[in-house]
DOKOL-751264 format. One record per atom (N, C-alpha, C): residue in three letters; y, z, x. Coordinates in steps of 0.001 Angstrom, whole numbers, padded with zeros to 6 digits, always signed. Example, Ala and Ser with C-alpha at 12.3 -4.5 7.8 and 13.67 -1.06 7.14 Angstrom:
ALA-005690+007800+013190;ALA-004500+007800+012300;ALA-003300+007800+013200;SER-002250+007080+012850;SER-001060+007140+013670;SER+000030+007870+012900;
This chain:
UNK+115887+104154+101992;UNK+114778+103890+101078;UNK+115143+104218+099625;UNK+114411+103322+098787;UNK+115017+103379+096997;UNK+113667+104106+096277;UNK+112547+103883+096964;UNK+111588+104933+096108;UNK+110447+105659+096737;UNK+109502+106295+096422;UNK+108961+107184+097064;UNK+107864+106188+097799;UNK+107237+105070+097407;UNK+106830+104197+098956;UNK+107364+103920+099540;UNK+108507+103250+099301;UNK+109983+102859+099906;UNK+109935+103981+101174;UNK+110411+105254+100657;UNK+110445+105945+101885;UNK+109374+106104+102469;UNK+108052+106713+102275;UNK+106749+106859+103094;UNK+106534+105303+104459;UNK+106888+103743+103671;UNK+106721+102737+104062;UNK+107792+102674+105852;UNK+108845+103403+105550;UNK+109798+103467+106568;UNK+109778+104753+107358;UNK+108480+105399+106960;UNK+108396+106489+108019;UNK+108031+106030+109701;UNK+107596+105401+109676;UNK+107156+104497+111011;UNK+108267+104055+111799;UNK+109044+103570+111093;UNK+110329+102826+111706;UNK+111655+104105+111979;UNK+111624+104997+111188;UNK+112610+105984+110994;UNK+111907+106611+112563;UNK+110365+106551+112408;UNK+110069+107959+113797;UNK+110465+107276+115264;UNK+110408+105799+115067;UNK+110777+105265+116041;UNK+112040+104661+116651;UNK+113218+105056+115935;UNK+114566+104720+115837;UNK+114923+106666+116288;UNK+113798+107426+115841;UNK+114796+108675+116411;UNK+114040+109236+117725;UNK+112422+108516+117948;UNK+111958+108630+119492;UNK+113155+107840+120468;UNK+113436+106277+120394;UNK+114564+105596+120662;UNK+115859+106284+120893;UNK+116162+107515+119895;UNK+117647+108127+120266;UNK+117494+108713+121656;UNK+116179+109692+121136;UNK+115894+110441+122336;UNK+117096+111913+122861;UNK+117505+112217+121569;UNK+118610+113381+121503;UNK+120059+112668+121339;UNK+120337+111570+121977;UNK+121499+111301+122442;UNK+122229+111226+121259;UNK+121559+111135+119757;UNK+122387+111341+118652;UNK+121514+111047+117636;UNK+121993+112171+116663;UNK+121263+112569+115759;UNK+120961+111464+114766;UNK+119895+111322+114104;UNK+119034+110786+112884;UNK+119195+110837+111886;UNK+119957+110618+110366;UNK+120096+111198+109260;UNK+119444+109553+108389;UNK+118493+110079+107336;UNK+117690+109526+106430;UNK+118367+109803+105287;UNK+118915+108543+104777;UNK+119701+108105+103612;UNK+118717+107763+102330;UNK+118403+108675+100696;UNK+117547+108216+099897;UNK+118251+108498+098506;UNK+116938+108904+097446;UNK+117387+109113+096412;UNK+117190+110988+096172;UNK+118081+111773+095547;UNK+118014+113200+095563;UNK+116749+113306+094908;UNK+115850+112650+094443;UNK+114703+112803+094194;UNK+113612+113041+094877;UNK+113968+112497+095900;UNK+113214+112725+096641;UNK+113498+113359+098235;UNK+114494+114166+098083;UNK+114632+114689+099223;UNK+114039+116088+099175;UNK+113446+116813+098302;UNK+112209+117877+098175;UNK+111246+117292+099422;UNK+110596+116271+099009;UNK+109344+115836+100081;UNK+109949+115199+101589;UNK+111061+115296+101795;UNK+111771+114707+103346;UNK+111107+115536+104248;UNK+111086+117062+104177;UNK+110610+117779+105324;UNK+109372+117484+105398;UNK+108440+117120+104552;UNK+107313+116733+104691;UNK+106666+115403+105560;UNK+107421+114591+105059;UNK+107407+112919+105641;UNK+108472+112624+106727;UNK+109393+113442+106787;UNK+109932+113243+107847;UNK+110599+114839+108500;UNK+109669+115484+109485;UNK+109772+116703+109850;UNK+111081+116204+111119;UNK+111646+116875+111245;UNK+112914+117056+112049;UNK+114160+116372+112151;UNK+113518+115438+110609;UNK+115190+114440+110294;UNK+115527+115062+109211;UNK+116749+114855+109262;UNK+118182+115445+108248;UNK+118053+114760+107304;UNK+117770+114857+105840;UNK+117675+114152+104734;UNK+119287+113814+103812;UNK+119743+112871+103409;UNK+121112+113020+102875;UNK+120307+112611+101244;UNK+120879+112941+100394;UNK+120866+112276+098739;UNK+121759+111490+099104;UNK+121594+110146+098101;UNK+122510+109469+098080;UNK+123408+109466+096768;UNK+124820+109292+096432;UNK+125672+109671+095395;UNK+125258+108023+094322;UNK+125725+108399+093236;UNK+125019+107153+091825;UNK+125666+106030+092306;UNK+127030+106501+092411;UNK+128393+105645+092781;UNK+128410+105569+094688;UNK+128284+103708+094740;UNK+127685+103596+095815;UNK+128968+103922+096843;UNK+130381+103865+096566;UNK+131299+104254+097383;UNK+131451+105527+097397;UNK+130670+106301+096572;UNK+130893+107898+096817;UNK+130746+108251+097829;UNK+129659+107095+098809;UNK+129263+107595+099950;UNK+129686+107997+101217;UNK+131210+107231+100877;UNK+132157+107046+101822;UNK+132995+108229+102695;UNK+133203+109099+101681;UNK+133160+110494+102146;UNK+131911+111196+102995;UNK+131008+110915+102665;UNK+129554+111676+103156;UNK+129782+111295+104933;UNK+129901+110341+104983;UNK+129344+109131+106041;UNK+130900+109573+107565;UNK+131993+109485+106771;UNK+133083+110061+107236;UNK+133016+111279+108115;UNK+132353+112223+107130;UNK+132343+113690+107621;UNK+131231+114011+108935;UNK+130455+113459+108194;UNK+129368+113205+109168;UNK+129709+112450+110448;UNK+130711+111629+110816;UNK+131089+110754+111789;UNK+130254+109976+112295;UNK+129348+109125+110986;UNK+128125+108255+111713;UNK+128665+107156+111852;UNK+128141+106573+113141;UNK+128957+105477+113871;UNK+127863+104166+113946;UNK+126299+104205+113529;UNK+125820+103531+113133;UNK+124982+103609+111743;UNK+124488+102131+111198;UNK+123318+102484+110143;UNK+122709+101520+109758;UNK+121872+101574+109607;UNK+120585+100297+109471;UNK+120299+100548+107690;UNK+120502+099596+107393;UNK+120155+099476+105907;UNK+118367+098688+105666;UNK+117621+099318+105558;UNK+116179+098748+105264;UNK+115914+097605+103883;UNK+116341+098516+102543;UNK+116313+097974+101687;UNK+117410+096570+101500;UNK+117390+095295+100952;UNK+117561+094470+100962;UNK+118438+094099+099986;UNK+119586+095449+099692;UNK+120258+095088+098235;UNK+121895+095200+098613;UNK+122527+094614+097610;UNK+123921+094951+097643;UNK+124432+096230+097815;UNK+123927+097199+096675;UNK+124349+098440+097057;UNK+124358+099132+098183;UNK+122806+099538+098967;UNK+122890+099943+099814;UNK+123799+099603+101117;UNK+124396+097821+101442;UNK+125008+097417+101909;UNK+126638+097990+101470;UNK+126879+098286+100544;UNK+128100+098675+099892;UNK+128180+100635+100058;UNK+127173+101457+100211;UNK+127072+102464+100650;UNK+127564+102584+102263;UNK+127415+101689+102761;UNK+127146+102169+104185;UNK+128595+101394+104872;UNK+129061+100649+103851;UNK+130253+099915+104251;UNK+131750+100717+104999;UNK+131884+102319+105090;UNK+132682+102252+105708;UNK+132245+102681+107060;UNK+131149+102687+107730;UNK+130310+102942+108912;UNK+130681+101465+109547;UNK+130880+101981+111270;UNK+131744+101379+112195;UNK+130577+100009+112036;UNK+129412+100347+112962;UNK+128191+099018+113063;UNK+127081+099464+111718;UNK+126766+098240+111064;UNK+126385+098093+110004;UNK+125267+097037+109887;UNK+123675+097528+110236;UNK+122803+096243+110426;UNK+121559+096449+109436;UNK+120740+095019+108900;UNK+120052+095230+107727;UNK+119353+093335+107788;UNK+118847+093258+106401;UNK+118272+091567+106818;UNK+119216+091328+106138;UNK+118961+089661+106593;UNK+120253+088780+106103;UNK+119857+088258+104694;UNK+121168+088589+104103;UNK+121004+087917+102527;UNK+122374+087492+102340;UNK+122290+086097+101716;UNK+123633+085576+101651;UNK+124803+086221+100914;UNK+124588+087481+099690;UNK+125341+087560+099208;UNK+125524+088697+099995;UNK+125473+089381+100899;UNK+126286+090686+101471;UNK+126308+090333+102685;UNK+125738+089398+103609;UNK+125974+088902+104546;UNK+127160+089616+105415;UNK+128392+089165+104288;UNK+129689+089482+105149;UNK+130127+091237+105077;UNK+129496+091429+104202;UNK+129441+093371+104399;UNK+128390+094072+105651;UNK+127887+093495+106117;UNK+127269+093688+107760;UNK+127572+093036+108887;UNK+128070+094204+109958;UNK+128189+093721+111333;UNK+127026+092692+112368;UNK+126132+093423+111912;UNK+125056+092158+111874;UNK+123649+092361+111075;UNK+123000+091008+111107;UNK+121807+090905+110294;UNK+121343+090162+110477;UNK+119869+090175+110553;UNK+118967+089553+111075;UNK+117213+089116+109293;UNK+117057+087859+110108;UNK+116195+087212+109038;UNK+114902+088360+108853;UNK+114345+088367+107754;UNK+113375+088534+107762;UNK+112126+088559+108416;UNK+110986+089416+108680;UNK+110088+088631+109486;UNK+109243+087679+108680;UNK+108761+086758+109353;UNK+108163+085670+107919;UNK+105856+085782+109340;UNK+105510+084505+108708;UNK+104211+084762+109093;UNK+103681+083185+108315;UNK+102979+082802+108927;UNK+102533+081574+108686;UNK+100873+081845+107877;UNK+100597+082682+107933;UNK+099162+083509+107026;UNK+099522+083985+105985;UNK+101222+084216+105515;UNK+101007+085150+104122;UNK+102275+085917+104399;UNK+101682+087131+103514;UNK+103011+088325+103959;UNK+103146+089026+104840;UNK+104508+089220+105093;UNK+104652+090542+106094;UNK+104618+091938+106096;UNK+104073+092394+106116;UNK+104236+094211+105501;UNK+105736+094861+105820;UNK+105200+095238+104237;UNK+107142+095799+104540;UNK+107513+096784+105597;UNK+106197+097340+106240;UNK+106402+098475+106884;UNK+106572+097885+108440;UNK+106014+096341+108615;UNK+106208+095929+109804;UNK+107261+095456+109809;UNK+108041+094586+108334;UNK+109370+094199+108423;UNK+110156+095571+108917;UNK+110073+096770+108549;UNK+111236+097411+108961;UNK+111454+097836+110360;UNK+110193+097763+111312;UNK+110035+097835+112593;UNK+110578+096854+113201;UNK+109975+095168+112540;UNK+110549+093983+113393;UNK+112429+093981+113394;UNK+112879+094592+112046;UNK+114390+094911+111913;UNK+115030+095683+113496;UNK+114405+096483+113711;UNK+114735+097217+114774;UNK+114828+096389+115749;UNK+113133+096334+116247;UNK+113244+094894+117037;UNK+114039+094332+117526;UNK+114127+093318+116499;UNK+115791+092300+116168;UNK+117080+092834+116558;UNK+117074+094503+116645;UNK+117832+094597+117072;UNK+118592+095379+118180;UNK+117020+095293+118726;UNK+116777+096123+120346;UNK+116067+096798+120993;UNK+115684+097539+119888;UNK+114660+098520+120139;UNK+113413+098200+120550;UNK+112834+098837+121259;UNK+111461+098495+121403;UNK+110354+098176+120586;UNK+109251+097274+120428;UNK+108070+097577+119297;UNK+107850+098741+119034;UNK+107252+098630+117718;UNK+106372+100251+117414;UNK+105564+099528+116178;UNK+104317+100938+116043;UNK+103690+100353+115467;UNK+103648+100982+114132;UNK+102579+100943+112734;UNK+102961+101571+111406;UNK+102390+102780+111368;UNK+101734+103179+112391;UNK+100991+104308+112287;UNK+101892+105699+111819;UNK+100653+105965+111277;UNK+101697+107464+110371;UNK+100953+108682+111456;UNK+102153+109464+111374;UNK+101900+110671+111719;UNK+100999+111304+111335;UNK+100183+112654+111947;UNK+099115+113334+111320;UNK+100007+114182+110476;UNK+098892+114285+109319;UNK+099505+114628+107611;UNK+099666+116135+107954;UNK+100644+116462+107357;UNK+100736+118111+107214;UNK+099956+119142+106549;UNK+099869+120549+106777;UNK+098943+121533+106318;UNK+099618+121514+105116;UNK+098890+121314+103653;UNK+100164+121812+102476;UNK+098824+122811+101853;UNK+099320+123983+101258;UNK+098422+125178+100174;UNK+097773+124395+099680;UNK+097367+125145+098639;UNK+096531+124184+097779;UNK+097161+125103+096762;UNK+097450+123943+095157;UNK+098160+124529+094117;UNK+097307+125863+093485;UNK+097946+126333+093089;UNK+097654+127676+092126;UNK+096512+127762+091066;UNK+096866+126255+090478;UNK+096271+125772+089192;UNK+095054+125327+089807;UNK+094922+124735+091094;UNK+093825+123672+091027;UNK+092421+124084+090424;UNK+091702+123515+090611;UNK+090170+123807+089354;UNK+089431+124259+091055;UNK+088361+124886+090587;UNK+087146+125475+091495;UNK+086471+124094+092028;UNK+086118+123243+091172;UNK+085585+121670+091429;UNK+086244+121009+092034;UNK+085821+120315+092794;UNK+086383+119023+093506;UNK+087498+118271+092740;UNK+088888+118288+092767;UNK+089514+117374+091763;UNK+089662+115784+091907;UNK+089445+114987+090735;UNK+089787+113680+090791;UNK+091465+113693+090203;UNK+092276+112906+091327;UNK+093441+112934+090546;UNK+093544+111523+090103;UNK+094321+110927+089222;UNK+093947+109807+088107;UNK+095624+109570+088132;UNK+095958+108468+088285;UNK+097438+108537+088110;UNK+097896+106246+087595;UNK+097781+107073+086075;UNK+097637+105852+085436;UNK+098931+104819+085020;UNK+099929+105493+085612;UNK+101258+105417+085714;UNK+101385+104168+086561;UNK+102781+103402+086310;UNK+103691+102165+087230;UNK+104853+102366+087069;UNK+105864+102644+087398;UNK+107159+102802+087078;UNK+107849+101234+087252;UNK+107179+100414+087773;UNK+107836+099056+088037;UNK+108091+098145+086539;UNK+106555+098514+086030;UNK+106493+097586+084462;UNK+105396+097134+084250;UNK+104774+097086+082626;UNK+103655+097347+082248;UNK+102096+095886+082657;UNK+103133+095042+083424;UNK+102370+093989+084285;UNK+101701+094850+085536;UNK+101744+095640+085853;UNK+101440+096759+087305;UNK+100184+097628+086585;UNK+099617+097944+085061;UNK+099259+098816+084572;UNK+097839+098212+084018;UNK+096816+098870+084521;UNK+095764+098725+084256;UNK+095324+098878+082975;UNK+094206+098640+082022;UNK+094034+098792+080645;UNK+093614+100404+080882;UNK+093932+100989+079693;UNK+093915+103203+079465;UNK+092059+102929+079400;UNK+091341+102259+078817;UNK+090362+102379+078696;UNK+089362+101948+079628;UNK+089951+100874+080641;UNK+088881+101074+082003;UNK+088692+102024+082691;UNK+090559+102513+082736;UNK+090665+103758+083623;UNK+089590+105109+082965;UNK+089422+105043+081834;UNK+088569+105713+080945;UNK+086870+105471+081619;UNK+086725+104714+081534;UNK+085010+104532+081687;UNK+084631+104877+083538;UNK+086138+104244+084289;UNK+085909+104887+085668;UNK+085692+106279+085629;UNK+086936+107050+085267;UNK+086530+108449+085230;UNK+084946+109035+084924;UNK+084973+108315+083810;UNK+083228+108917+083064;UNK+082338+108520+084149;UNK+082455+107689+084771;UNK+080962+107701+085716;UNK+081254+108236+086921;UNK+082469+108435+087315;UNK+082846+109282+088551;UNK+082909+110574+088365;UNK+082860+111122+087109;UNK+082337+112249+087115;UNK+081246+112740+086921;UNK+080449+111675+086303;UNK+079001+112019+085656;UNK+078579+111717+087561;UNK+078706+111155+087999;UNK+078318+111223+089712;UNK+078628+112296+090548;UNK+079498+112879+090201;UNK+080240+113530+091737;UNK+080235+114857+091039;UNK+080281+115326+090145;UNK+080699+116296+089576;UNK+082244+116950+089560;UNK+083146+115796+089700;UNK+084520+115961+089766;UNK+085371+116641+088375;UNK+086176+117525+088304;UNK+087015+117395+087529;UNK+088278+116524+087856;UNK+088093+115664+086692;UNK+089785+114718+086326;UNK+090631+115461+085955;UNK+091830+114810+086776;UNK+093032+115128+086109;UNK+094163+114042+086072;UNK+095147+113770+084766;UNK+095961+112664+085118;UNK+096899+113256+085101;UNK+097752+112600+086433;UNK+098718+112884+087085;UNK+100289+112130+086499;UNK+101246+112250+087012;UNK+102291+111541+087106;UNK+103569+112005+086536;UNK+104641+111280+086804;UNK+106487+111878+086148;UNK+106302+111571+085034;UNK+107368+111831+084285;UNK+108078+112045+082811;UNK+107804+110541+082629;UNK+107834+109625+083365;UNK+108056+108359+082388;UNK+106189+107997+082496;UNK+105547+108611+082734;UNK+104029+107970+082859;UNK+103121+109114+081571;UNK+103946+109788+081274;UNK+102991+110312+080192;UNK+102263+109436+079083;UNK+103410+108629+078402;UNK+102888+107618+077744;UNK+101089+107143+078139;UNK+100999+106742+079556;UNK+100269+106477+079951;UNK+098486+107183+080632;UNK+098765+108191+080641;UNK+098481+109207+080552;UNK+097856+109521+079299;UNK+098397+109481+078819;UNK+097942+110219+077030;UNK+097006+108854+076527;UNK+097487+107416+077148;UNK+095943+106482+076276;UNK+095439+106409+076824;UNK+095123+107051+078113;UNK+093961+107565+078671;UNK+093136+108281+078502;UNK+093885+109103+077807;UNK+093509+110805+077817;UNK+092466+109945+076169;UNK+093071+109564+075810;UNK+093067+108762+074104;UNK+091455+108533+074220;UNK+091485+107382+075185;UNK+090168+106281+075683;UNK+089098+107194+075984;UNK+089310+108419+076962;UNK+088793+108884+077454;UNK+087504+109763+076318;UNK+088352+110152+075347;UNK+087758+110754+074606;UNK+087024+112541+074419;UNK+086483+112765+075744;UNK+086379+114113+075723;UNK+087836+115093+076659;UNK+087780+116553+076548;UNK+088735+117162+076883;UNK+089305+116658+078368;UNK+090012+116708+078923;UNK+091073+115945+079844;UNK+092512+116366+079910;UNK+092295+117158+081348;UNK+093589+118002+081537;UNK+094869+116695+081983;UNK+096130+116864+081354;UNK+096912+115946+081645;UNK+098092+116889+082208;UNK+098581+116367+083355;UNK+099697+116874+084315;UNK+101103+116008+084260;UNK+101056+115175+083504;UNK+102270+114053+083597;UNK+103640+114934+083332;UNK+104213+114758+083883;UNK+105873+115132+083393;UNK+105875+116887+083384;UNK+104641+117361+084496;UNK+104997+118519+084375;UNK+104830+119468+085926;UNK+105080+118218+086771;UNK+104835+118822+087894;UNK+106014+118183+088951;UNK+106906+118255+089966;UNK+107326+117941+090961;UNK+107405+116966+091573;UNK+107832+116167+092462;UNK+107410+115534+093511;UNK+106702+115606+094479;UNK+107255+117308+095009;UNK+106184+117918+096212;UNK+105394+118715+095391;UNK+104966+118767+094126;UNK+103935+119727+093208;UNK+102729+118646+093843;UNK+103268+117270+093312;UNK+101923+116357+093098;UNK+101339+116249+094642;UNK+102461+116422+095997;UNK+101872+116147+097194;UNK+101087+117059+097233;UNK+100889+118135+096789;UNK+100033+119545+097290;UNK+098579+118967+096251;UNK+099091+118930+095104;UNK+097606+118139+094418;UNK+096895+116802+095234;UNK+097579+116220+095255;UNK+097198+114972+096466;UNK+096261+115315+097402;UNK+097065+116348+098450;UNK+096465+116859+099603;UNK+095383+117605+098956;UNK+094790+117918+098134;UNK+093775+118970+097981;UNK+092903+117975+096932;UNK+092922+116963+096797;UNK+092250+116105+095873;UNK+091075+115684+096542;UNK+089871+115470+096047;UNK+088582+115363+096904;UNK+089077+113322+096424;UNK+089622+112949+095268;UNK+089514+111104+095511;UNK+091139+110698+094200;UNK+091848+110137+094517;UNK+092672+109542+094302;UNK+092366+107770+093946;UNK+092486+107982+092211;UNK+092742+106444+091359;UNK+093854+106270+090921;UNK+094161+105369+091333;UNK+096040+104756+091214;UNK+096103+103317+091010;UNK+097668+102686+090678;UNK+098091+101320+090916;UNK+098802+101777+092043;UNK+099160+100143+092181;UNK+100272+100383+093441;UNK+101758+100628+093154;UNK+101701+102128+093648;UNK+102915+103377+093183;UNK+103322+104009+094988;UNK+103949+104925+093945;UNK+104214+106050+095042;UNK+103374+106919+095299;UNK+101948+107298+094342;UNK+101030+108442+094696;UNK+100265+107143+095671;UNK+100215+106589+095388;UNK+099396+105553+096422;UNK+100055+105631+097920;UNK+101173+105617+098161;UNK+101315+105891+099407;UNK+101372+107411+099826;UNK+101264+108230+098832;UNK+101374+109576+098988;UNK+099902+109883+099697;UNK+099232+109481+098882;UNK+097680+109578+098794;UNK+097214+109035+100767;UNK+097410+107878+101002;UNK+097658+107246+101841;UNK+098494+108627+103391;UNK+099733+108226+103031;UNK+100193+109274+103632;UNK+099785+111057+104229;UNK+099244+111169+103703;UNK+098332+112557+103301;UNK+096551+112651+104096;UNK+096055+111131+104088;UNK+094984+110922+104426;UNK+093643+111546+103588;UNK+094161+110889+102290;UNK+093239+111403+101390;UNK+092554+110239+100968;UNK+091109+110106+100582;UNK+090540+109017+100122;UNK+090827+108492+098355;UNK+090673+106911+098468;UNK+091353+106881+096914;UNK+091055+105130+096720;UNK+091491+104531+095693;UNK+091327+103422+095448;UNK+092736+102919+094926;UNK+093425+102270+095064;UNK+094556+101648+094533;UNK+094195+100135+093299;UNK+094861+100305+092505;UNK+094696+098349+091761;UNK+095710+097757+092292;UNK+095560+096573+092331;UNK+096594+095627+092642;UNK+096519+094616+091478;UNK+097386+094081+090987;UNK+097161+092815+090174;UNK+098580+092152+090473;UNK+099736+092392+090044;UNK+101087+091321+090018;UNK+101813+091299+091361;UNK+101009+092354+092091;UNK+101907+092680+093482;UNK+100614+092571+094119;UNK+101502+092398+096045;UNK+100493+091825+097061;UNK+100284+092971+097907;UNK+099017+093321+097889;UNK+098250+094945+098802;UNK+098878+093880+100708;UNK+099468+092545+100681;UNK+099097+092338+102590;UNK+101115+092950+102518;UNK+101453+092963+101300;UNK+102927+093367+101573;UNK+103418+095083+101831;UNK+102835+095131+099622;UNK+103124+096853+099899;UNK+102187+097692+099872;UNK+100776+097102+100590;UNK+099661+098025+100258;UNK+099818+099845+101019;UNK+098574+100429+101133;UNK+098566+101632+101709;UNK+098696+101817+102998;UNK+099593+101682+103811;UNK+099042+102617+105224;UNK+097903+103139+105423;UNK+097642+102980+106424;UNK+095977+103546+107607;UNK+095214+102808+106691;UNK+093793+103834+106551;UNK+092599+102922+106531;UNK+091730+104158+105217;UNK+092519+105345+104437;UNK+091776+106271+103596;UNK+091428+105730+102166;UNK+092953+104447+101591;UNK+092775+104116+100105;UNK+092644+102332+100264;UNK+091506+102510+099355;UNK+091260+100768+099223;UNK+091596+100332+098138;UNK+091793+098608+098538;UNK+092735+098324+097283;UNK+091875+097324+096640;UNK+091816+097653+095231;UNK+090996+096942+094182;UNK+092009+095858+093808;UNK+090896+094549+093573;UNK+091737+093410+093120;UNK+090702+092333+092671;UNK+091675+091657+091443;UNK+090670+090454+090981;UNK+091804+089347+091191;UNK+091157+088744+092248;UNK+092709+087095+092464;UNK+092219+086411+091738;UNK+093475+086080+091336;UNK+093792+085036+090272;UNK+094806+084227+090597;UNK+094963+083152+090410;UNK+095898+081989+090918;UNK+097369+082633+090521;UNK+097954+083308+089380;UNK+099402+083496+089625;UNK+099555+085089+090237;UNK+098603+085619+090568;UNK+098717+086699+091543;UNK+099423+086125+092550;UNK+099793+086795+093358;UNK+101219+088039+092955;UNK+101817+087271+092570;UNK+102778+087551+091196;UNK+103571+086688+090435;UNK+105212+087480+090582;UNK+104908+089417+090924;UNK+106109+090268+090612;UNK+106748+090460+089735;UNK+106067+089851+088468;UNK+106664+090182+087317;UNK+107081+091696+086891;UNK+107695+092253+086006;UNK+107786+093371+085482;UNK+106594+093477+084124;UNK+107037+091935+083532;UNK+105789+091975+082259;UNK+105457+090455+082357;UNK+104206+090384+082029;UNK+103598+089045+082483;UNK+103816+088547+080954;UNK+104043+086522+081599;UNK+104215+085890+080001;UNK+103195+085559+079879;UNK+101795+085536+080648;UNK+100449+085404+080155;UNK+099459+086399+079236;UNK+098162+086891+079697;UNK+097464+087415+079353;UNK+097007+088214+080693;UNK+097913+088944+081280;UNK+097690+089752+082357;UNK+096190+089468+083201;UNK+095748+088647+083025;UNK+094424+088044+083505;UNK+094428+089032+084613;UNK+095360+089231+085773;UNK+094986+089335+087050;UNK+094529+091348+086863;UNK+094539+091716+085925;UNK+094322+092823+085814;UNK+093238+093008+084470;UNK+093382+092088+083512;UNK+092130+092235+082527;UNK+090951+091349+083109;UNK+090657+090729+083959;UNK+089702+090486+084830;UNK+089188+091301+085636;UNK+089886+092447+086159;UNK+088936+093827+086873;UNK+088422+094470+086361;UNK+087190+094429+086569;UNK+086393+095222+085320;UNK+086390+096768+085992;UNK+085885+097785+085071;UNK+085532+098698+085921;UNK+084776+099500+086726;UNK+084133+098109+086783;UNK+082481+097559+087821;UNK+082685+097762+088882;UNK+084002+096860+089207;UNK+084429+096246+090578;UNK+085472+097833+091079;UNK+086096+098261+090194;UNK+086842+099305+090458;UNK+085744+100564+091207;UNK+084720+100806+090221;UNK+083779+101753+090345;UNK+082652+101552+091596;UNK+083194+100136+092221;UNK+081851+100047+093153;UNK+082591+100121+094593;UNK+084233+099721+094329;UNK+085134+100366+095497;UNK+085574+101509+095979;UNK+085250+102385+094372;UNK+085178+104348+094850;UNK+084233+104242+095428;UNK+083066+103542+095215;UNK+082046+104043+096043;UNK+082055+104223+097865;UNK+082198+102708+097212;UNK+082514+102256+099118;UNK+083101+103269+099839;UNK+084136+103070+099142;UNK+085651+103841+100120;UNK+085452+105434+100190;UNK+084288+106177+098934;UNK+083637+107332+099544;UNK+082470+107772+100259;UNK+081595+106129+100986;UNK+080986+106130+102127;UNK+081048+106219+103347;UNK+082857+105591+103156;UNK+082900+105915+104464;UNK+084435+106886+104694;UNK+084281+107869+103876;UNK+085228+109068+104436;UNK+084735+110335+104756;
């Protein structure tokens, strides 16, 4: 896995490739050192590796270790080029690495739409022996509750996309949601997120106008899971706190606009996903050459009437 849904998305498939071993040989989960803090969390009794910048660095790792198979999930050259001196070598088929895997198998496709990435990585298995399984996540772990947290119910707010500013809702809807979700619930806000979402964060904080504690770029990976887990409602795009949130079984609302909720939406049934379709939805852009329609068309009507929902029935 290449990012923190990335991995949460392949927890399903990872638990069922090491029920499948069944002892006969060990499990090791290949990511980014970023995220191997939260491995014991999302994946309790598998061996987490970092992966090195330099994709042949890996070659040593893989050696020592004497792994004799490896399933590549993600769909890229590199990872295919990581895993290249491992005996059997299986992943989907893409023409340009094709010949760097022992075998590979198509995609799953669907005559309704998309496939969830989380079922593609199961049908991968599948394809290549294993029995079905399904996406269900494990029950979420006990985590503390942070040090800092407020006496009030917290709203965590995480106004951040790391993909590109086509993924990013306007600072000032996210603004007027907060104000009536707190003038309702009596929540304290807080906005969340890494070093690169402060930006975002702060024209929030901007829009928002009264005092507004901001957490961006100053908390962890597993800091934010413990805020997560102790969050009474979670507002996001579609990120990694979104599957965190998700993961965790915390209630929340996700946006969707350039990307498709039937591909990389949330696991289970706690965060709902806000959306205004629009004909070049999902487009996957990084930055749209339009007028982001599919996201300046959600008002924060439609946003504010899906917290509702989605806190009727949790």
């Amino acid at each position: 896995p290449n990012w923190l849904g990335d991995l949460i998305l392949s927890v399903p498939a990872a638990r069922l490739y090491h029920s499948w071993l069944n002892g006969r040989a060990s499990l090791v989960v290949a990511g980014p050192a970023s995220l191997a803090p939260l491995a014991p969390l999302l994946l309790p009794g598998l061996e987490y590796v970092s992966v090195a910048r330099w994709p042949m660095a890996m070659a040593a790792e893989w050696k020592k270790r004497n792994v004799a198979a490896a399933v590549a999930f993600p769909n890229s050259l590199r990872v295919a080029l990581e895993i290249l001196p491992v005996c059997y070598r299986a992943g989907f088929a893409r023409s340009l690495r094709n010949g760097l895997l022992t075998e590979h198998r198509p995609r799953r496709t669907s005559p309704y739409g998309f496939v969830h990435v989380s079922d593609q990585y199961l049908g991968l298995l599948e394809d290549l022996g294993l029995p079905g399984g399904s996406r269900e996540l494990p029950p979420p772990p006990s985590l503390p509750k942070p040090s800092q947290a407020p006496a009030n119910p917290c709203l965590a707010v995480f106004p951040g996309a790391a993909y590109g500013p086509a993924k990013r809702w306007d600072p000032a809807c996210f603004a007027a949601v907060i104000r009536d979700l707190v003038k309702e619930y009596s929540w304290e806000p807080i906005l969340m997120g890494g070093p690169d979402d402060t930006e975002s964060c702060q024209a929030v904080a901007e829009a928002y106008g009264s005092p507004i504690r901001d957490l961006s770029g100053k908390t962890s990976a597993l800091d934010l899971a413990h805020w997560i887990a102790h969050a009474r409602f979670v507002l996001c795009h579609d990120s990694g706190p979104m599957h965190l949130a998700a993961f965790l079984r915390r209630p929340g609302v996700a946006i969707f606009g350039s990307t498709e909720p039937a591909w990389t939406g949330p696991l289970g049934n706690t965060v709902t996903v806000a959306r205004h379709k629009v004909s070049c939805s999902p487009c996957f852009l990084k930055v749209c050459p339009l007028d982001r329609r599919c996201m300046t068309r959600l008002s924060p009507e439609e946003v504010l009437t899906a917290c509702r929902h989605r806190l009727a029935k949790a």
